[in-house]
N, C-alpha and C positions, 0 to 999 in steps of 0.2 A: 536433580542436577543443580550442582552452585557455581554459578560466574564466578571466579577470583574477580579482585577487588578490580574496580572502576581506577582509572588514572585520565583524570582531567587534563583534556588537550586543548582549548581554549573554551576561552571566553566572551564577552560581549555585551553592553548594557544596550536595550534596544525597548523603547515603550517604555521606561518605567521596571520593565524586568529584564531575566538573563536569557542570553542565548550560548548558549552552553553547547561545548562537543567532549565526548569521553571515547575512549578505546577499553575494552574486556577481551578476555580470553572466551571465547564462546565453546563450550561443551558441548553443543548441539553440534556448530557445523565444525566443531573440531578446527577450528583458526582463530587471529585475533580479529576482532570485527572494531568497528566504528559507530555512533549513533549521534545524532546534535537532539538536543532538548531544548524550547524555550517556556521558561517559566515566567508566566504574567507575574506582575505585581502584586495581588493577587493570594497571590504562593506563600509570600511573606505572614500570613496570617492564617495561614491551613492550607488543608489538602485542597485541590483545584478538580476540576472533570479534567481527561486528556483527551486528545484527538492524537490516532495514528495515520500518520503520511507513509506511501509509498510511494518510490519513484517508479521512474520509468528505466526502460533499458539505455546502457552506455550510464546513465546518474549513480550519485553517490547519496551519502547522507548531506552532502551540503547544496544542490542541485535547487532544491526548493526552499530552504532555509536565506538563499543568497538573491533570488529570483521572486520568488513569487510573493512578496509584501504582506504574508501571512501574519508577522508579528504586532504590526496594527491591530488588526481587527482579534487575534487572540485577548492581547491586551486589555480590549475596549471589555469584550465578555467572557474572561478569567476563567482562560482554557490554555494546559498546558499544551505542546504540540510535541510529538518523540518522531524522529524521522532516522529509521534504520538505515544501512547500506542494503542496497539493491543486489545483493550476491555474494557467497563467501569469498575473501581473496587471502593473497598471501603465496608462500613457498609451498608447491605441492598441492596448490589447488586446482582441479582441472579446468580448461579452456575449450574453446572451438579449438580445433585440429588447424582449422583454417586463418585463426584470426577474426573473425567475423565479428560483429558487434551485437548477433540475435540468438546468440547463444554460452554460455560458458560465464566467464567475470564479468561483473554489468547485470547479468542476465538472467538469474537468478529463479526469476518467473513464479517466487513466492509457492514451490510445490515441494513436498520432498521426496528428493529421485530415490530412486528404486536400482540402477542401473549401474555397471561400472562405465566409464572412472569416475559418476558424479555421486554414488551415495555415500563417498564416507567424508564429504563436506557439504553439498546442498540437499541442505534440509530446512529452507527458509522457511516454507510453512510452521514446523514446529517450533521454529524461533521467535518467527513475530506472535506466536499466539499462545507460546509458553515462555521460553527465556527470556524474550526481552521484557515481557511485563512483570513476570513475577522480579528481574530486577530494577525496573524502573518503580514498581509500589513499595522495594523495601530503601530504595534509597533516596527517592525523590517526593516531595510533598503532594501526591496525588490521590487523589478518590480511587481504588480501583473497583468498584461499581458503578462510577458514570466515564464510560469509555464508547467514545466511537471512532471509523475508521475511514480513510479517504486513501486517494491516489490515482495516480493520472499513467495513462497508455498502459501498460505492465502492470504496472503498480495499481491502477483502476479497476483490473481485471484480479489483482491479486484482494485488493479491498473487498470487491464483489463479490469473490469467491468466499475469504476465509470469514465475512459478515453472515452469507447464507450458509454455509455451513455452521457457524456459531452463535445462533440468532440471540440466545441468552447470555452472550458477553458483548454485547455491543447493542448501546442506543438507538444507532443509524449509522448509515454509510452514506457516503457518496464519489462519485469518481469524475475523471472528466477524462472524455475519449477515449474510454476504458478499451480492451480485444474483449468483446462481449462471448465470445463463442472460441478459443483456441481450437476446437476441431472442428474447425472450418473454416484454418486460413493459415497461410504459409509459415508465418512464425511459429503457430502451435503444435502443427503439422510437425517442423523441426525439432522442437525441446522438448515436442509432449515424447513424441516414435525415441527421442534421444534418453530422456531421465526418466521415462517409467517404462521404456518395450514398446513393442508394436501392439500389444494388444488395449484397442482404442476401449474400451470399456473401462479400463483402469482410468482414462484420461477423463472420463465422465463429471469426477466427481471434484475437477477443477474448471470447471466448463459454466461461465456464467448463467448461461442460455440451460442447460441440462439442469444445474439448482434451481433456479427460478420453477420450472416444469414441477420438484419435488416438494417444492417451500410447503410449510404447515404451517409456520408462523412468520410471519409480515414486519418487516420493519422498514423503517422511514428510509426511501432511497432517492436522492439526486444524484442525477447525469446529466454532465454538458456535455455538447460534440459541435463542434464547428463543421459548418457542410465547407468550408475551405479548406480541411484536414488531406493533407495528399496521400494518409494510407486510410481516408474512410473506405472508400469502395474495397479490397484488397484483403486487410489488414482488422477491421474494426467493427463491421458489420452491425451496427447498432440498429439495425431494421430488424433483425432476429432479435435481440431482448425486446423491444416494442413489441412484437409478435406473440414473444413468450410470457412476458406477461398481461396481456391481453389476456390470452387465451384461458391464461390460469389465475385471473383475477387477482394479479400483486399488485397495488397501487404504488407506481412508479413516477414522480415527477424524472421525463426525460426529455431535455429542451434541446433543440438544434438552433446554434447561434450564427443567423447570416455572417459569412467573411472573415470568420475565426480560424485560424489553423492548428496546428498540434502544437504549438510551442508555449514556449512561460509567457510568454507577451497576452495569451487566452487564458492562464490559468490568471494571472497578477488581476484580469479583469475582473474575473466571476469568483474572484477566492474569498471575501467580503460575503458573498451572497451562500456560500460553501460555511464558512464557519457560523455563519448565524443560522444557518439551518444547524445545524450540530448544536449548538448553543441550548435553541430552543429543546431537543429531545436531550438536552444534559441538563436542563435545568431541576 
């Protein structure tokens, strides 16, 4: 499949380099989608490594581009950054019935449904880990051999998943306050039983907790979680990935940050110590 052409929706001088946003026709999820890009300095003299960002739910592509002070530190160790939209939108894409903000636009959940009305637009999984890259290597100056993947709540879970499942496209991951476990907790519960059926076996194979149990091969993982987080208990369960990889010998740096909560105010902290870990397994 071929995106029709890119159309530059802004721009931005930030570091030393650009922070870029484009809109495509995406073939995958069948609508026009969004992406921002910031290319270090860097870039100007060859292909760069990339890091892909995922948001979280209710985020867009500019949620972390605007918040989280990632372009510093890309900068410093000349690393592009591509941050998709969080969900297909547009005329004719389906929603929560309800309005709700833990399902439907927003919400995307990085999986692709199975299920009507969501499969003939969310198919996020196949986009971030086929469309958007094969157009971001044909039109942007980047290595696509040194790629890795991050993202925070959703988006942490979506990192985690589609890193362990593709362990040979990606250097490292890392997430911060990732849903470690969707089947077994009320979000995952809702979008898994919605976009793929009730039958939880299929939901397996998005399950951060369930890959970890399966992993052959090992890659470099950080996780932050703030114990201040108000959907740790609930929502996030990061006791189960601790558990699970333990059990199954993944070597996972996973830190609990005193007094930290879910928001950008936690990620703008620890995002410095997030890309130089990337840095180093992109070097």
């Amino acid at each position: 499949m071929v995106s029709q052409a890119l159309e530059q929706i802004g721009t931005n001088q930030s570091f030393g380099g650009q922070q870029l946003r484009y809109k495509h026709q995406s073939a995958v999820l069948n609508c026009e989608m969004t992406f921002s890009i910031y290319l270090p300095p860097q870039a100007k003299n060859g292909p760069v490594p990339v890091l892909y960002w995922l948001s979280g739910l209710t985020c867009n592509d500019e949620n972390f581009v605007q918040k989280a002070g990632a372009q510093q530190h890309a900068a410093e160790h000349g690393i592009a950054i591509v941050c998709p939209d969080t969900s297909p939108r547009g005329e004719g894409v389906a929603d929560d019935p309800e309005g709700a903000y833990d399902m439907g636009l927003g919400a995307g959940f990085y999986v692709d449904a199975t299920q009507q009305p969501w499969v003939e637009h969310y198919q996020m999984y196949s986009y971030i880990l086929e469309e958007l890259p094969d157009l971001i290597n044909s039109e942007f100056p980047v290595d696509s051999q040194r790629v890795s993947i991050s993202g925070h709540s959703m988006g942490g879970h979506g990192a985690l998943t589609i890193a362990l499942k593709n362990p040979q496209r990606f250097k490292s991951v890392s997430a911060f306050a990732p849903i470690c476990s969707p089947l077994n907790c009320p979000w995952g519960e809702k979008v898994l039983s919605n976009y793929l059926g009730d039958d939880r076996q299929t939901w397996q194979q998005y399950d951060t907790v369930e890959l970890v149990k399966q992993a052959t091969q090992h890659l470099p993982v950080l996780v932050d979680q703030g114990d201040a987080d108000n959907f740790l208990t609930e929502q996030l369960k990061p006791e189960l990935l601790v558990r699970a990889a333990r059990e199954s010998d993944y070597p996972m740096q996973i830190r609990m940050q005193p007094d930290y909560d879910h928001s950008y105010f936690f990620i703008a902290t620890f995002i410095a110590d997030h890309i130089a870990f990337h840095a180093r397994a992109l070097a």
